[in-house]
N, C-alpha and C positions, 0 to 999 in steps of 0.2 A: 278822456274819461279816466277818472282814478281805479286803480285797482279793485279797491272795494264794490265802484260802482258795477266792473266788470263782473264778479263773482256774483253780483247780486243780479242783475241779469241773467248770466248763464243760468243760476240756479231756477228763474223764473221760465227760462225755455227746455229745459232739461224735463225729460220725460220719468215721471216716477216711474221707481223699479219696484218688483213683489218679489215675495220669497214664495217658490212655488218646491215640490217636490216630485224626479219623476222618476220611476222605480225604485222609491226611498234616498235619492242623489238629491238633495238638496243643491238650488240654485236660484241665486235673480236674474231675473228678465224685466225688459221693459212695459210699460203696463198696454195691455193692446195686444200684446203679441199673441199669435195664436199655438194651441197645442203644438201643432205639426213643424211649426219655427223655433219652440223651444226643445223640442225634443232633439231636432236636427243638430242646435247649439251645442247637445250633450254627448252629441256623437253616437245619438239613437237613430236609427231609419225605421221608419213607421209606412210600410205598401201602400200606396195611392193607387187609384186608376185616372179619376175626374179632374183631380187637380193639378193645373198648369199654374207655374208662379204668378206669370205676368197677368193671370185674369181673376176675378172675384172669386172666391170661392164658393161653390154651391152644394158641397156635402150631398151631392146625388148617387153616387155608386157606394157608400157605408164599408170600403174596404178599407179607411182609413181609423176605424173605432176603436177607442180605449177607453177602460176603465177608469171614471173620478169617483174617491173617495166622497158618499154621503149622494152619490145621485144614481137614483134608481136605473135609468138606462144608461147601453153605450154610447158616447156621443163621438161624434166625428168630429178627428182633430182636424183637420183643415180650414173647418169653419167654426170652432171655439174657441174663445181665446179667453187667456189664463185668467183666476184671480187670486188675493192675498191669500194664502196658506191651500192653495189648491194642491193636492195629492193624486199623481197621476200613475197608471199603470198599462207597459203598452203591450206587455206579454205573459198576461194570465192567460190560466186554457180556456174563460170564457172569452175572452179577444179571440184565442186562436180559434176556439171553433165556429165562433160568429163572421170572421172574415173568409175563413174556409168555406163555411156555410152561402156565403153572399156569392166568392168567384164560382162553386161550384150550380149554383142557380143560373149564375152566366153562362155559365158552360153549358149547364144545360138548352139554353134557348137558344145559341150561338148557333146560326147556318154558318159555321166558318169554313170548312172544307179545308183544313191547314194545310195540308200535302199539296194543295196545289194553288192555293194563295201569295199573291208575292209578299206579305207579311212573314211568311213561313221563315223562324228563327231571326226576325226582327219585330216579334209580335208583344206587345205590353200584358197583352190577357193572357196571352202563354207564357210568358215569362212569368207572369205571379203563380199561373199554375205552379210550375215548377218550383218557383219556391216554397210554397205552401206544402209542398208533398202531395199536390194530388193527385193521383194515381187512377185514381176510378171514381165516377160521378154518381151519386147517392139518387139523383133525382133524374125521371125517365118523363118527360113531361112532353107538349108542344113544341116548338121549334119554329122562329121568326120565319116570316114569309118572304119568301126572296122575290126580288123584284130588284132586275137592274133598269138604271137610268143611263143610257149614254146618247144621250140628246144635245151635249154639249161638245165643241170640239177637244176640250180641256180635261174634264175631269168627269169619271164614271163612280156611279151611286149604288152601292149594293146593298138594298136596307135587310137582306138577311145574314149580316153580318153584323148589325149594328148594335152596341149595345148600351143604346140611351147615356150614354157618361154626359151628355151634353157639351163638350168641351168646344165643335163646331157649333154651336150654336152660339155659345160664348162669344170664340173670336170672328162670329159673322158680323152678330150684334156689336160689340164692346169696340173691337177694334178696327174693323173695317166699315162698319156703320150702313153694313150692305142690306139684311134682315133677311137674306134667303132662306135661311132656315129657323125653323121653328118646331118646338114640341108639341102635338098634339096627340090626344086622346090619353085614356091613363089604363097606370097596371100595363099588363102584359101584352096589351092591344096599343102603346106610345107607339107612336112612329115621328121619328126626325127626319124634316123635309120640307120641302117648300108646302104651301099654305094647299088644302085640299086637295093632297097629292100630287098634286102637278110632278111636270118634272121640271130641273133647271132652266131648261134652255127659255122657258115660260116665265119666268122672273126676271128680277133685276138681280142676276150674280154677274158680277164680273169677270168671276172665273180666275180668282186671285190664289189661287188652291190650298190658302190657307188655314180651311177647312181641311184640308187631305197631310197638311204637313203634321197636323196636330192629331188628326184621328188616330186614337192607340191600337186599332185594329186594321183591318181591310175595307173598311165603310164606304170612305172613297180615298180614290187615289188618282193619277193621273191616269191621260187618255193612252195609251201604250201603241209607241212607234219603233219598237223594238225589229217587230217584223218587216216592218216596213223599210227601214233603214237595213237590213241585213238580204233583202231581196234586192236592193238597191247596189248592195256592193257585190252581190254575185251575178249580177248582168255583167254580160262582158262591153254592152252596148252604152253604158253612163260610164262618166267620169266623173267621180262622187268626190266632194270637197265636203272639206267640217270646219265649222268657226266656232271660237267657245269662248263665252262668253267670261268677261273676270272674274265673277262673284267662282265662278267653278274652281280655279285652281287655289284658289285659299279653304275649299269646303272637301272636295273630293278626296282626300287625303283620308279622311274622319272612315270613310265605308272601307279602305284598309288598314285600319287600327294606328294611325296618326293621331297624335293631338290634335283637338280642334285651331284652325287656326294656323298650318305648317302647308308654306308651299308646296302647290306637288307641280307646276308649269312643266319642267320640263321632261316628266315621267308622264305628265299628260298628255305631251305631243308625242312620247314615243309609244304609248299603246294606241292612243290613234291610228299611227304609222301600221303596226303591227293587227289593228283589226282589219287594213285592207282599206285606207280612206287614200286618195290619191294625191292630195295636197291639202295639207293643215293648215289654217289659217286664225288667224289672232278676231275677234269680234272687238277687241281693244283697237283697232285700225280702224275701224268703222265709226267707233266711239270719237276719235281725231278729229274722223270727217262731221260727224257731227257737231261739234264744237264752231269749224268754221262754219258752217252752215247757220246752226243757234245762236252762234255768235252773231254771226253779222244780219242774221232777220233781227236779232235784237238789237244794235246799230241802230239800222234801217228805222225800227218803231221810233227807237228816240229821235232822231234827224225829222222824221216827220212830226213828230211831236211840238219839238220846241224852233225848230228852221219852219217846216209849212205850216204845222198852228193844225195838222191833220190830228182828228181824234181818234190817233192809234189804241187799237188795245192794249190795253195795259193795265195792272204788271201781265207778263208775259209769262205763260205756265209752261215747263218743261212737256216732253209730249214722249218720254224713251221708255214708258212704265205703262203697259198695255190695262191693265187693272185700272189706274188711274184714268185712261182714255177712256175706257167703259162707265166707268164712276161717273165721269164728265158727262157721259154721252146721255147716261141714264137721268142722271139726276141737278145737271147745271146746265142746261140749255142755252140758257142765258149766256153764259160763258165761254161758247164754246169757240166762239172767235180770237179769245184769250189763249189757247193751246198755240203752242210754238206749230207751224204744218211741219215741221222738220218730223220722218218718220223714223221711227226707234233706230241705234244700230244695228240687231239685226236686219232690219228690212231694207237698209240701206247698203249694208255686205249682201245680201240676195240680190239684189238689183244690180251691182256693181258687178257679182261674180257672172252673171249669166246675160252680160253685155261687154264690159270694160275687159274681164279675164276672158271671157270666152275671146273674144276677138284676138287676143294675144296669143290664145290656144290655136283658132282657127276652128272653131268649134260654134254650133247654132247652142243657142239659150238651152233647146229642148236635150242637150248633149248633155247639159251639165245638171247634176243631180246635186243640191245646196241641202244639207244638215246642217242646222243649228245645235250644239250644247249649251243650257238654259238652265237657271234657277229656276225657272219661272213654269209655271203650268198656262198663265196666261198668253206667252207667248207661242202657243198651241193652236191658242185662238185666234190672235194676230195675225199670224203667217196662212188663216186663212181667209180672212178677208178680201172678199174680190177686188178692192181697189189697188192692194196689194201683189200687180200684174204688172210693173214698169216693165222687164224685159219682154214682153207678149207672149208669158207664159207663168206660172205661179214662181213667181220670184224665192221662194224658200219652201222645199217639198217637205220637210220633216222637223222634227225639234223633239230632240232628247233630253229629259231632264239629266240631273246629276244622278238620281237613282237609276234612272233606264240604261245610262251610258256603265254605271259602277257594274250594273248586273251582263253587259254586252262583255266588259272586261273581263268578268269570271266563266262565262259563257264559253271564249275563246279558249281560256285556260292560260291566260296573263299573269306571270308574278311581276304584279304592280309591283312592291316593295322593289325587287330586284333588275329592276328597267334602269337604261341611261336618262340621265337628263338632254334631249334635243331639242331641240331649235323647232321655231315655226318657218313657213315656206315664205317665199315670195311669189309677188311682191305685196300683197295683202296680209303680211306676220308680224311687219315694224308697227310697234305702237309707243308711247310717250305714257308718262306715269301717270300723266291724266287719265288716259284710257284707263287703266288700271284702276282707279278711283270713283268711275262710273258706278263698281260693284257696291257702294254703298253711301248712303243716307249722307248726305251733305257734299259729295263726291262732287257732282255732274256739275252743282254751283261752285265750288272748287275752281274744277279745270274749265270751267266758260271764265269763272273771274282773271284769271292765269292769262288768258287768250286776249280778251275784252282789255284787260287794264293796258296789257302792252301793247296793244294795237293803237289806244287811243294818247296812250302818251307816250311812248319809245320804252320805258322804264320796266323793269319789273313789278308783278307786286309786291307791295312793300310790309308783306308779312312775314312771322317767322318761317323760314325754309320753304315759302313756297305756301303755306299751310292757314288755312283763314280759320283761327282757334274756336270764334262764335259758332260756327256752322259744325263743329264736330262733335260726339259722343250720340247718345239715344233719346237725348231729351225729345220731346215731339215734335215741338216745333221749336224752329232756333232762327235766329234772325242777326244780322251784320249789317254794317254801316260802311261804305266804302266813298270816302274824299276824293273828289275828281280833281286835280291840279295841276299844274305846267302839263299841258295838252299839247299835244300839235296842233299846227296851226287849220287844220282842214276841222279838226274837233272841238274848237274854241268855243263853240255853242253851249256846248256843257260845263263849263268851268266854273266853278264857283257850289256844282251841283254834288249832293250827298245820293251814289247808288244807294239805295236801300233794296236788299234781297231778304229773300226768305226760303227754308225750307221744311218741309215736312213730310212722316213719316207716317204711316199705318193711317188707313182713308177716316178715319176716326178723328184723327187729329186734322186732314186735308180741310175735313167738313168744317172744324173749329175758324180753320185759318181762311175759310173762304168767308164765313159768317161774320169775323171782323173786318173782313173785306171790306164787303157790302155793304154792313154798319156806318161806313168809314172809321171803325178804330184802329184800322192798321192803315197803311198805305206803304207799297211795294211798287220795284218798276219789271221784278223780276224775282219769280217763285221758282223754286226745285220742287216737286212731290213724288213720292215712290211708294206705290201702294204697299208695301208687306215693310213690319216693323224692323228696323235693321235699313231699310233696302233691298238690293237683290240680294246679298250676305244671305238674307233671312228670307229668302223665294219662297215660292211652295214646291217647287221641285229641290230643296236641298235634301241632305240627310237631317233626318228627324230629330229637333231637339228641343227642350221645354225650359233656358231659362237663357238670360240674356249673354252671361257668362262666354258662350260660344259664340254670340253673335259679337261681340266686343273683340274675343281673340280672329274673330277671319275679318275685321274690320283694321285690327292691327296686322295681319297678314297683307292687307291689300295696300295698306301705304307704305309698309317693308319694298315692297314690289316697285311703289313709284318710289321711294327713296333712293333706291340703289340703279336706276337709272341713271343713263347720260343725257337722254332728252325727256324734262317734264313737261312738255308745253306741247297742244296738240299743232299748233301753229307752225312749229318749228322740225316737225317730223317729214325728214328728207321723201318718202314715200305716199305720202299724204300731195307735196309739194308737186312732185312726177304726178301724181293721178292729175290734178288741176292744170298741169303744163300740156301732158299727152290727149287728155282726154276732157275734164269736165268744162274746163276754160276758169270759169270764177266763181267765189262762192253764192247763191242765189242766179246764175247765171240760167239759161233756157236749157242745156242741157240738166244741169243740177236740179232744175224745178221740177223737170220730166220724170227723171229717176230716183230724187231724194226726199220731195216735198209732196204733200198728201193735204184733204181734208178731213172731217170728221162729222158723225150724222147723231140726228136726236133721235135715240131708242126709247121705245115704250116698251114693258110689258105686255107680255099676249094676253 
């Protein structure tokens, strides 16, 4: 294409720009943009409550209003967007006393109870207080009706804290494509929640608690195992172990004033040590074992497939992302044959600790007290499902998110900042950089292709450092193409064949990739999905954050982690290899099936 033709194209794709003006600063923006993104451009901050980036704007809580020249009301920048010669203004004293006016009507109806809320000094509706200067509330009015919900093992509902921003609703609908919540009734009487009052446990939530990472109040939050874990470590009678999961040591840094995105491993295992845990262990080890497990059930399908002419299911869905289990359970029945049985790495470090270590210890199952550290609010839920009993006792008694553990740290009276970096235990702390990669959206596909490729042909994969480029960043869904070639000779079946995988991101996008499915416009042999956008990066038990920005930087923290390894391959991890030699015998083997491999049930709605 000639030069010419080049610019004349561009020009034809290039978005017109306007000349807008905002506190008499003239500037262009592109046409579309809304107030709240041009004002940001100019290095104006304009107070939100409602508005999260990544979801549509709905202009529901009015604290984002400004003045436009020539229009009779205040409109809300978040969901206006500019036009030619538009005249903005974000800091007259009718802005300020109408946004005053808006938080203080919240304040007023707020059952917040600050002083003893765990929001308290991490709260978005106090914090605008605070900025706004206000001091004393003008309006002495009613006051929302409290009513908690803790019907779920995951997450607790407090609707006299709530104050309709709708933003769970949003990402129930939008992104998770769950519908558990919804707005009803109007005025002062809305209440958000499931469909005539019910409470969760009575719907189809999956308990992805992405609801509660996003709530800017105390609305809901996680189920708290705070107590429960601290009564555990002051029995002299357990011997309490902790395993933490990846996504945590690239996030936990944030709730002591780290950059998003800065390892904290080995400051993580030393306040561990220091709150009284008796052996620390890596949930990245479990992650390993899952590989060979997933891996070779996924073997297994193809060999059946194309050797016995069996109508294996296929593709073959990941199964390490409890949300997404739920999703499945609730609403693809059809499918649910398609779910790898391999059960999450947690549930498979529970199982392992309270048979394979106890035995090492000399110790019964019921000896050993198993904490989980979790992005995840749904893994809450998991570890109590009654099938989840391999060792013949609840195979993992608690699960702490990243907030409940940051708050156990300060609790103790921990200077995180000023801790050494230590080491995890044995023999459950070796992990391989695949584990490490689990914590995020494209990860798990990653480290199974890592395992899969070199199993079937001697070779590595043959991508850059290890890294399969299609599968990475936050696009939703992302998909790769992987050439099967100079196999060995036991694997010759497959030659000639193009792996096609897939993965995706926020159940939103799942639902997408399942519908091309079924259409037949995709075909896969082999899906990754992880319910919350990110992956577990982006759990609902992380520290609370609203734009992608952070989820990108702890998604760069977790391949830091597998880079600078010696072993990235779960296959190849010396302590993985001892477990299989002393104890499980083979991957899919009768022992392995007993303790590692699970089923799954079709839920209804009550």
């Amino acid at each position: 294409m000639h030069s010419s033709a080049v610019s004349e194209a561009t020009s034809q794709n290039a978005v017109p720009m306007v000349r807008i003006a905002i506190n008499d600063h003239e500037m262009d923006v592109p046409e579309g943009t809304t107030i709240l993104c041009a004002a940001k451009k100019a290095g104006i901050r304009i107070p939100t409550l409602c508005f999260v980036e990544s979801l549509k704007p709905v202009g529901a809580c009015r604290v984002c209003v400004v003045e436009v020249e020539g229009v009779r009301n205040l409109v809300a920048s978040c969901a206006t967007r500019v036009w030619e010669g538009m005249r903005i203004y974000t800091n007259t004293s009718r802005v300020r006393r109408a946004r005053t006016a808006v938080v203080e009507l919240l304040l007023s109806e707020h059952n917040g109870e600050c002083q003893t809320c765990d929001r308290n000094g991490n709260c978005e509706l106090q914090s605008l207080a605070a900025e706004l200067g206000i001091r004393e509330i003008s309006y002495r009015g009613e006051r929302a009706r409290k009513r908690l919900d803790v019907s779920t093992p995951a997450l607790v509902r407090d609707s006299g804290k709530c104050i309709k921003c709708r933003r769970c609703v949003s990402v129930c609908n939008e992104i998770q494509n769950v519908g558990a919540l919804f707005p009803q009734f109007r005025g002062f009487h809305t209440v958000i929640g499931p469909a005539l009052g019910r409470d969760l446990a009575t719907v189809a939530c999956v308990q992805c608690g992405q609801c509660a990472a996003i709530c800017p109040v105390g609305a809901i939050s996680e189920r708290d195992h705070v107590e429960m874990v601290w009564a555990a470590l002051d029995n002299p009678d357990n011997f309490v172990i902790v395993q933490t999961a990846p996504a945590i040591r690239a996030a936990l840094g944030e709730c002591f004033g780290y950059p998003p995105g800065t390892l904290v491993t080995g400051k993580m295992v030393a306040a561990l040590r220091r709150l009284g845990f008796d052996a620390v262990f890596d949930t990245d080890f479990a992650a390993d074992l899952t590989i060979m497990e997933e891996g070779t059930e996924f073997l297994t399908r193809l060999r059946k497939k194309f050797v016995e002419g069996v109508d294996a299911p296929l593709p073959m869905f990941t199964s390490c992302s409890p949300g997404w289990i739920q999703y499945m359970e609730f609403f693809h029945h059809e499918l649910l044959g398609n779910l790898s049985t391999c059960k999450s790495p947690q549930q498979m470090f529970g199982a392992l600790a309270k048979t394979y270590y106890a035995n090492k210890l000399g110790k019964r199952p019921d000896d050993i007290f198993v904490v989980s550290v979790m992005p995840c609010t749904a893994k809450k839920f998991e570890a109590a499902r009654p099938e989840m009993t391999a060792s013949g006792t609840r195979d993992v008694d608690a699960v702490l998110t990243t907030r409940e553990l940051t708050r156990m740290i300060r609790v103790a009276g921990i200077d995180f900042v000023s801790l050494p970096d230590e080491q995890m235990d044995a023999p459950m702390g070796l992990s391989s950089g695949a584990g490490d990669i689990f914590g995020h959206t494209g990860g798990v596909m990653e480290a199974a292709l890592r395992t899969v490729y070199e199993l079937i042909t001697g070779r590595e994969l043959p991508t850059p450092d290890l890294h399969v480029p299609n599968l990475a960043g936050l696009e939703g869904i992302k998909e790769a193409e992987i050439p099967l070639t100079q196999l060995k000779p036991e694997w010759s079946f497959l030659k000639g064949i193009t792996l096609r995988v897939a993965v995706a991101h926020g159940l939103a996008n799942a639902e997408r990739l399942i519908r091309a499915i079924e259409k037949g416009e995709r075909e896969y042999h082999f899906v990754e999905v992880m319910a919350c956008p990110g992956g577990c990066i982006g759990g609902g038990g992380q520290p609370r954050y609203t734009d992608n920005r952070v989820r990108l930087a702890r998604i760069a923290a977790l391949k830091k982690e597998d880079e600078r390894k010696a072993i990235r391959k779960s296959h190849l991890n010396p302590q993985i290899q001892q477990l299989y030699a002393e104890f499980l015998g083979q991957p899919l083997g009768e022992m392995s099936h007993r303790l590692l491999h699970t089923h799954y049930f079709m839920r209804e709605a009550n």
